[in-house]
C-alpha positions in Angstrom: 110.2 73.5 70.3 111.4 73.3 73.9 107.6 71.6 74.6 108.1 69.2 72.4 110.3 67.2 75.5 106.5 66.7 76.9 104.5 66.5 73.3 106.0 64.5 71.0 107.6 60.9 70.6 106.5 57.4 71.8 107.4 58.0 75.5 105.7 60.7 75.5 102.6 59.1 74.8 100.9 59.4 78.7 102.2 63.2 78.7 100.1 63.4 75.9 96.7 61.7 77.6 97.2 64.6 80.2 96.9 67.3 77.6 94.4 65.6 76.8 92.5 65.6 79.9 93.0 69.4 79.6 91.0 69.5 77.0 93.9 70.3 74.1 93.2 69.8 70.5 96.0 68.5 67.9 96.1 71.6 67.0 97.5 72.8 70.0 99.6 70.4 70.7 101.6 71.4 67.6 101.7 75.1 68.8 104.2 77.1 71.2 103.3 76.4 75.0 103.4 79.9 76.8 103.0 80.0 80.6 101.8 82.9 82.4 102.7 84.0 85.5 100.1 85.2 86.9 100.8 87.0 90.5 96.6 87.5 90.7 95.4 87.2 94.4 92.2 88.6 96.6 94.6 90.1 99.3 97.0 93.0 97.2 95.5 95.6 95.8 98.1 96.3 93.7 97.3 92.4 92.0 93.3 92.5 92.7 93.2 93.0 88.9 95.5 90.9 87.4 92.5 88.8 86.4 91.7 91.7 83.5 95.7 91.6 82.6 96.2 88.1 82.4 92.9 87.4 80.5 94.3 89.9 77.8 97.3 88.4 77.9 96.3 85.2 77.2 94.3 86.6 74.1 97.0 88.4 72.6 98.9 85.1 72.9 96.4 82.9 71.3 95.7 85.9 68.2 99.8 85.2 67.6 99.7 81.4 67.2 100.7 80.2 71.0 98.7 77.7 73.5 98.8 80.2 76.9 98.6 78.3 80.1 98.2 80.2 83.5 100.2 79.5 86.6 100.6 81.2 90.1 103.3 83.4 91.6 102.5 84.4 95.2 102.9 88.0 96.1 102.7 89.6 99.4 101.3 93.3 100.2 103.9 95.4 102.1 101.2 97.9 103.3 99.4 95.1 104.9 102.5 92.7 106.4 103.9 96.2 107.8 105.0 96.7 111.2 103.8 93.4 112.6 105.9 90.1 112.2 104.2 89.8 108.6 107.0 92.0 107.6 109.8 89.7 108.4 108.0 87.2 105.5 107.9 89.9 102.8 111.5 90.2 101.4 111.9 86.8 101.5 109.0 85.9 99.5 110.9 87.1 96.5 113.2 84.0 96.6 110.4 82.0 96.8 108.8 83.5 93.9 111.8 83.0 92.0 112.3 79.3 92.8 108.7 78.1 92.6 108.4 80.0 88.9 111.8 78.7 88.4 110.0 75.0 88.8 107.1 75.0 87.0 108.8 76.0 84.4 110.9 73.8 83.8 108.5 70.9 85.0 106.4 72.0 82.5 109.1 72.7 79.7 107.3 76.1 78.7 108.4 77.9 75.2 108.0 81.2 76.2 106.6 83.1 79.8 104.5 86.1 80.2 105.4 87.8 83.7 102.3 89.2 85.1 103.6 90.9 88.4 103.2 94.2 90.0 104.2 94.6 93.7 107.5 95.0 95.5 108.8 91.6 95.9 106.8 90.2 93.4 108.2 92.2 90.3 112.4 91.4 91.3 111.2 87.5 91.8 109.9 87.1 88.7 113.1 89.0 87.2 115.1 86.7 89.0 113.4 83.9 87.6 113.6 85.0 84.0 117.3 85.5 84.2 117.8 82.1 85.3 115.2 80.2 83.2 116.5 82.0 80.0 113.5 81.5 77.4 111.8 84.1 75.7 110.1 86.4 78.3 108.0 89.4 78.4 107.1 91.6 81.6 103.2 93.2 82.0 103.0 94.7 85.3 99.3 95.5 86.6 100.1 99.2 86.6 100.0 101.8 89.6 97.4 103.0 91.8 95.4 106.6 91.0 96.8 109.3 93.7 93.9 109.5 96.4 92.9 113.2 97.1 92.5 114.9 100.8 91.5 118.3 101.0 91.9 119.1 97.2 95.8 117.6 97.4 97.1 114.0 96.2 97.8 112.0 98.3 99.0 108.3 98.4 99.8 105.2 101.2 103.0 107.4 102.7 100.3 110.2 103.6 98.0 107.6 105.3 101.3 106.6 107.7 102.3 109.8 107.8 99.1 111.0 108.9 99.1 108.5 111.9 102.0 110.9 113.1 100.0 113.5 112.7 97.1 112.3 114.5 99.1 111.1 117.3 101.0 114.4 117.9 97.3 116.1 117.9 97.7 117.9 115.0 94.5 116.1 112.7 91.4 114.4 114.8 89.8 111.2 114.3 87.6 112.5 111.2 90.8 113.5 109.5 92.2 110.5 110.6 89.6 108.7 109.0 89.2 110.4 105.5 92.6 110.1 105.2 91.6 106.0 105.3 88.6 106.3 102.7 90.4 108.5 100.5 94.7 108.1 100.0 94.0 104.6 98.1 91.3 105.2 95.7 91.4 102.1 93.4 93.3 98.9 92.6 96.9 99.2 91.9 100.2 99.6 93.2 100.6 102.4 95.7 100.8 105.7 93.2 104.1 107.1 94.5 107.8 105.9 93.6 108.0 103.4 96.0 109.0 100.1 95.4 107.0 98.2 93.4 106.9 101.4 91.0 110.1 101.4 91.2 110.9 97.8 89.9 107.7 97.9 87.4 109.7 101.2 85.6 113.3 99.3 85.9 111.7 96.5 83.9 110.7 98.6 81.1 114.7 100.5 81.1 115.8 96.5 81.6 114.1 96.3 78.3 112.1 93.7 79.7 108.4 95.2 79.6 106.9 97.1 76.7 106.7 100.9 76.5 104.7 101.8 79.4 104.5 98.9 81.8 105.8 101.5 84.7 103.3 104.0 84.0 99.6 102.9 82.7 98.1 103.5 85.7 96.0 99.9 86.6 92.1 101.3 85.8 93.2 102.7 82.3 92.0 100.3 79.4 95.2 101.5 78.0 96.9 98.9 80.3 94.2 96.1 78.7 95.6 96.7 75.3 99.5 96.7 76.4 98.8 93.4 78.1 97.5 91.9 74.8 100.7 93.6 72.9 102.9 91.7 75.8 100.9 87.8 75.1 101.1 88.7 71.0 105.1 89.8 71.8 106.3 87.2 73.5 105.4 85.1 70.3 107.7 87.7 68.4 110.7 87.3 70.6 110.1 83.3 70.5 110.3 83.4 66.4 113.5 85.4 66.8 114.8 83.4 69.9 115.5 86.5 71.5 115.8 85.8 75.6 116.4 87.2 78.6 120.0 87.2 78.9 120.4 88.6 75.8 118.4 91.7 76.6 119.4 91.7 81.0 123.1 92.4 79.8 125.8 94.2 82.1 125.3 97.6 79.5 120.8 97.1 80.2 121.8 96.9 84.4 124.1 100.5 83.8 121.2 101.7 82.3 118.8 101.0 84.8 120.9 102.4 87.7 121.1 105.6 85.4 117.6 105.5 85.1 117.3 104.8 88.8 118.8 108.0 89.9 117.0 110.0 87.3 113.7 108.7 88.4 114.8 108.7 92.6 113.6 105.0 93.0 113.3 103.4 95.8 116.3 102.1 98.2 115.0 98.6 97.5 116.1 99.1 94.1 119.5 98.6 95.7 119.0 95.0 97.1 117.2 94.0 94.0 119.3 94.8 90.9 122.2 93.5 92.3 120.2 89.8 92.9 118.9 89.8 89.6 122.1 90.4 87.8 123.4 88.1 89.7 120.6 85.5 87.5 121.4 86.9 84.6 124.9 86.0 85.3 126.3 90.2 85.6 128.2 91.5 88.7 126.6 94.2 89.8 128.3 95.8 92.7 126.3 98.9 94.6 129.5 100.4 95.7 129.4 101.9 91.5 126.0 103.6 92.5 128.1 106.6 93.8 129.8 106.6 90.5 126.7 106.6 88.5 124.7 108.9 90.6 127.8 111.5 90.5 127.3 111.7 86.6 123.4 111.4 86.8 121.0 114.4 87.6 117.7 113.7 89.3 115.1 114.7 86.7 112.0 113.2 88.9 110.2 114.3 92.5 107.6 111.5 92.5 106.1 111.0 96.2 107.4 110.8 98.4 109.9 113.4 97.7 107.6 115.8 95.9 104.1 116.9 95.1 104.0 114.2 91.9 102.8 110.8 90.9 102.6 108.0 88.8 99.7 109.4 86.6 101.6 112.7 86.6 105.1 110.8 85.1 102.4 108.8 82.9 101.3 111.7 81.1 104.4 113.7 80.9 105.7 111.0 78.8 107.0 108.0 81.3 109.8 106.1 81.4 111.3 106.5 78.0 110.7 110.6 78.6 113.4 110.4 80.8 115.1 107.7 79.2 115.1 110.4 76.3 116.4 113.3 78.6 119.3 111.4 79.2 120.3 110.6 76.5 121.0 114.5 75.5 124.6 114.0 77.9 124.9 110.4 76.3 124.1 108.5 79.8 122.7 105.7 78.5 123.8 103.0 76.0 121.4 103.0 73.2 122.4 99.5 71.4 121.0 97.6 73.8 118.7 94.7 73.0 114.6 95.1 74.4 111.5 92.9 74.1 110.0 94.6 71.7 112.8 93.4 69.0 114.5 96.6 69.1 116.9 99.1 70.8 117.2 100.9 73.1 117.8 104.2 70.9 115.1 102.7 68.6 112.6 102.8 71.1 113.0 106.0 72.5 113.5 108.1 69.3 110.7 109.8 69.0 110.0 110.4 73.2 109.0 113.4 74.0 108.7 115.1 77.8 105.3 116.8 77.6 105.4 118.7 81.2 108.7 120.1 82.5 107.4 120.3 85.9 107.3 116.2 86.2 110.2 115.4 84.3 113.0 118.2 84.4 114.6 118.9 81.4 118.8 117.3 81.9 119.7 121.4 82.2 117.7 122.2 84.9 117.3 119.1 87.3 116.3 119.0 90.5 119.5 117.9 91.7 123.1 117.3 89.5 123.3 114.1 91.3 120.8 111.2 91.4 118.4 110.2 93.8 120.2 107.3 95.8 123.3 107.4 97.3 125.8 104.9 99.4 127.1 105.4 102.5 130.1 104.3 104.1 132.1 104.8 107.3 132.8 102.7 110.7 129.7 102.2 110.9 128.7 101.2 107.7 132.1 99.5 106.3 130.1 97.6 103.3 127.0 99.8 102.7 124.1 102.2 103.9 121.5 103.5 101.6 119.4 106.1 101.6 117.1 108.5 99.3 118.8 111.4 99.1 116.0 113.0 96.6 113.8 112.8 99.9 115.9 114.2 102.4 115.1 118.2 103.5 118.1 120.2 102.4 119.1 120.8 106.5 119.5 117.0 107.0 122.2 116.3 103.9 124.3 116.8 106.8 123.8 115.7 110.8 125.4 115.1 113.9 123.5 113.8 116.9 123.5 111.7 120.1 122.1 107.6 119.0 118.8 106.8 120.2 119.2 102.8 120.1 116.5 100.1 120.2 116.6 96.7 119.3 113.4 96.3 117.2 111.0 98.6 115.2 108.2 98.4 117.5 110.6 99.9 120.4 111.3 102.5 118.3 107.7 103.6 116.8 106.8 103.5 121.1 109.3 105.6 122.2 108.6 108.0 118.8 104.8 108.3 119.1 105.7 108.7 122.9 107.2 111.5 122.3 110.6 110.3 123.5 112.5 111.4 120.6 113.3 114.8 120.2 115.4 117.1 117.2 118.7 116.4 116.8 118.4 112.8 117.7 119.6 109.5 115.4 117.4 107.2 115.8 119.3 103.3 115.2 117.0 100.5 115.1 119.0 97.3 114.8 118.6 93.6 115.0 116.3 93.7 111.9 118.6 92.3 108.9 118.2 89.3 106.8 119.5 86.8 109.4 118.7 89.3 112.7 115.1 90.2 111.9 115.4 87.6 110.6 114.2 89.0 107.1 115.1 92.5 106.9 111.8 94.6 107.8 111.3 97.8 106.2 111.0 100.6 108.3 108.2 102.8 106.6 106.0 102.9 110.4 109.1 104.3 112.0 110.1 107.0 109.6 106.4 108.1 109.3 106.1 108.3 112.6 109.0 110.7 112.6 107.5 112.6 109.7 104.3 112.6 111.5 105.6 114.3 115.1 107.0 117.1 113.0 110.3 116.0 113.5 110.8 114.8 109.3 113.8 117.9 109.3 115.8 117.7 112.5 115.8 113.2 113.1 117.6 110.7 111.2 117.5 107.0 111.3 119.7 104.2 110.7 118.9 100.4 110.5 120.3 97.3 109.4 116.9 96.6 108.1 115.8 98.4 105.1 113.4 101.3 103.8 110.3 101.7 101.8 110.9 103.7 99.0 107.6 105.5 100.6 109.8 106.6 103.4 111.7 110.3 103.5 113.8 111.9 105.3 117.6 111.2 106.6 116.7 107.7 106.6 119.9 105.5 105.9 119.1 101.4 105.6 120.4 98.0 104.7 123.4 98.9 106.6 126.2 96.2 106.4 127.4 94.2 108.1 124.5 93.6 109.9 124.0 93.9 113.8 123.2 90.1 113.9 127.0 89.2 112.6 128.7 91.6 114.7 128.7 94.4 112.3 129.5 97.9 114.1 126.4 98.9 114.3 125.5 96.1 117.1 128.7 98.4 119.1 126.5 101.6 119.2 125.6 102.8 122.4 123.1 105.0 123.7 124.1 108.7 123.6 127.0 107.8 121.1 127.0 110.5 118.4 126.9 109.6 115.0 127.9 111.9 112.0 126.0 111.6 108.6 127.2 113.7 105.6 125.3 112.6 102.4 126.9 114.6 99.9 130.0 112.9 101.3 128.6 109.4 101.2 129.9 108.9 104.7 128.4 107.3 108.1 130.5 107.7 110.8 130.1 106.4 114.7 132.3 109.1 117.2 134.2 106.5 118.8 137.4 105.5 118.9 138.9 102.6 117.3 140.0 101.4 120.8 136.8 101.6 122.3 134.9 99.7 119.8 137.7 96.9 119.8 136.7 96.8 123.8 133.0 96.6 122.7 133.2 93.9 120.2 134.9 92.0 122.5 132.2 91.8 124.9 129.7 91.4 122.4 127.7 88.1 122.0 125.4 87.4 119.3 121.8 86.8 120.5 118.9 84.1 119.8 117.2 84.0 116.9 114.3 85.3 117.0 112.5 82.5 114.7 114.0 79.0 115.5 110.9 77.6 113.4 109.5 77.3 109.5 110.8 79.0 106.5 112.3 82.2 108.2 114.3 80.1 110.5 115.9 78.2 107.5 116.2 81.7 105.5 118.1 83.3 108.1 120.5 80.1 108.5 120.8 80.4 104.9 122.4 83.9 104.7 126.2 83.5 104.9 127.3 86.8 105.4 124.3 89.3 106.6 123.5 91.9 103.8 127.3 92.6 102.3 127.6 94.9 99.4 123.4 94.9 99.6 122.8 91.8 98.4 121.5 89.2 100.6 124.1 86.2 99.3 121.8 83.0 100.0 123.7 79.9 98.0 121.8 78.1 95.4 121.8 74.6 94.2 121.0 74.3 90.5 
């Protein structure tokens, strides 16, 4: 056993007093050490009950024969760190994550891990760190949030944002306002539309890193206590059979997940975090094939935001391996790759089944022939742009308007909510990328303030910072180069017109080549923002902003 480097021999004799001041038997020093990861904190609702999930996992490992040990993972709430300078910690916390799981593992010298994550940075760290560590590894998320209800509708966090908008513009008063509050997030979980943390919790189980339902159980359904206790008694399985991460996270298990991706209409995140965990598992995973894969894949799902539907809905209709299933009937996935549960793909999703039609669309009558995400490139954007084209209004796939430029979100959410911005308008909001922001805010306050004025169908927005996969609309992020480097979108002046066609995948700025030579000429890159403490040294990290959507920060190993 790998433990055995910390149990057994004569040197090892004062490991072996510390085990014993943990109170382990002889017993259990001959038995598998499992660590758990537990990403449990008082802060996140989506990890408020990871207590319940862990404690069942650590039963399910002890019924199989292992020793399970819990340790920490930190995990940050995006709801909570948005729109302030909390934001600028959140994406970075996932290489943090990854690291510190990285090091108590090893430290430790752990058989086997149980992942017990569930929000949006939290879940891709944790992947990360699996990749890398390579032992035997299973993946329980803590499951989504319940859809709130308003006014005999579901509802979820993107309503409560939007309805900020809403309130501001005068169309709801404060007592709408404030049911709205008491009502969109109705219990622990993680927010109940496809945003990102759903997004990554449903990856894991097409990665074939979590166990039939890890995307969907929502998080009060004892149903989610039992898969937790099938993950601990698992990961015991995989151990016997040395079956590891790497050998499951393979370059055919990554196609699969961005076909899955697009069928589902994930969240743009998914775009910076597949990529970074490939990476770990030692796959090149280049976005610019995302085209490629949505041009072959329909879009099957309209989870909020882009539709009326949520994670209990997909739940119920049959989850991930429902769609998984639909796929499969124009051969879109490959079926002989390895999972956790000791199986196949194809083995695993034999006998799906999609129960409602209306959540999942059958693969002959999608919602769209092309998936959810698409890439976007131009003068503007000569790496990347992003953008959820499963939530964009018909009348915005394509757009042409004067630039509305600010420097930092919270210019932009004033001069929205001021009423400022008017139809036809792009809104860029720049200066807010991995080394500029430094740490690449999301932009979920902005485009639901947009959404919220009633201008959701006639304004776009671009940024070099990055989306929620709660936001809508003709919102277009992680565009690359960013503006801190000198990328082109740091040229764009006010009243500039920029030309978005989605179905085109392009992202073009109106000017000519000669004029922007004479602008980037005269350009000088700014200050940091940060000059102190862990985002000052993340941002000097980056070597080369957010190219190809992937924020490349060199490792030492």
């Amino acid at each position: 056993m790998r433990s055995d480097a910390v149990k057994k021999g004569v040197q090892q004799a004062p490991h072996r007093s510390l085990f014993n001041a943990l109170g382990f038997t002889k017993e259990e020093m001959e038995r598998p050490l499992v660590g758990i990861v537990s990403s449990y904190n008082e802060i996140v609702p989506g990890h408020m009950n990871l207590d319940k999930i862990v404690e069942a996992v650590k039963m399910g490992v002890a019924m199989a024969g292992g020793v399970p040990r819990v340790f920490p993972a930190i995990a940050v709430c995006d709801g909570i760190a948005m729109g302030h300078v909390g934001m600028k910690y959140s994406l970075v916390t996932r290489d943090l994550i990854a690291d510190s799981t990285e090091a108590m593992a090893m430290a430790h010298q752990f058989d086997a891990l149980v992942m017990v994550p569930n929000c949006d940075k939290n879940v891709p760290g944790l992947l990360m760190a699996a990749a890398r560590l390579n032992i035997p590894t299973v993946f329980v998320s803590g499951g989504p949030m319940l859809a709130g209800h308003v006014e005999g509708r579901k509802r979820s966090l993107s309503s409560m944002f939007e309805a900020v908008g809403e309130y501001t513009a005068g169309k709801i008063n404060a007592e709408e306002l404030e049911e709205y509050e008491c009502k969109v997030c109705p219990s622990c979980g993680s927010c109940s539309g496809m945003y990102t943390a759903n997004s990554m919790n449903c990856l894991t189980e097409v990665l074939g890193m979590g166990l039939q339902g890890n995307g969907t159980i929502p998080a009060v359904y004892s149903e989610r206590i039992r898969l937790a206790k099938k993950a601990g008694m698992q990961v015991m399985e995989l151990l016997r059979k040395n079956i590891r991460p790497r050998d499951i996270m393979t370059s055919e298990a990554f196609m699969n997940a961005l076909t899955v991706d697009m069928a589902l209409g994930c969240s743009t995140n998914s775009m910076l975090h597949l990529p970074a965990i490939a990476h770990e598992a030692g796959v090149e995973l280049n976005v610019d094939i995302a085209n490629e894969v949505s041009a072959r894949t329909p879009n099957l799902c309209h989870l909020a935001p882009a539709g009326p539907t949520y994670m209990e809905d997909l739940n119920e209709a049959g989850g991930v391996y429902a769609v998984m299933k639909e796929l499969t009937k124009k051969n879109l996935l490959n079926l002989d790759c390895m999972t956790v549960t000791g199986k196949t793909v194809g083995e695993n999703i034999a006998d799906s089944v999609n129960r409602n039609p209306e959540v999942i669309r059958p693969i002959d009558n999608p919602y769209s022939t092309t998936g959810g995400l698409a890439i976007l490139k131009g003068n503007l954007a000569p790496d990347s742009g992003v953008v959820k084209r499963s939530a964009v209004v018909p009348e915005m796939m394509v757009h042409e308007g004067p630039a509305r430029v600010f420097d930092c979100e919270e210019d932009a959410i004033a001069a929205i909510l001021g009423g400022k911005i008017v139809a036809g308008d792009v809104v860029v909001i720049r200066y807010e990328g991995p080394k500029g922001g430094p740490g690449m805010r999301e932009m979920l306050n902005p485009t639901s303030a947009i959404a919220g004025m009633g201008l959701g169908s006639s304004v776009a927005l671009i940024t070099d910072g990055r989306f929620s996969g709660a936001s809508r609309g003709a919102s277009i992020g992680h565009v690359s180069p960013e503006a801190a480097v000198g990328g082109p979108i740091a040229l764009v002046e006010e009243g500039d017109i920029i030309s978005i066609n989605i179905p085109e995948n392009k992202l073009e700025l109106k000017v000519s080549d000669e004029v922007l030579a004479e602008r980037r000429a005269k350009w000088q890159p700014r200050e940091p923002k940060i000059t102190t403490g862990y985002l000052a040294r993340y941002a000097a990290m980056v070597t080369s902003g957010n190219r190809g959507a992937i924020l490349e920060i060199p490792k030492t190993k």
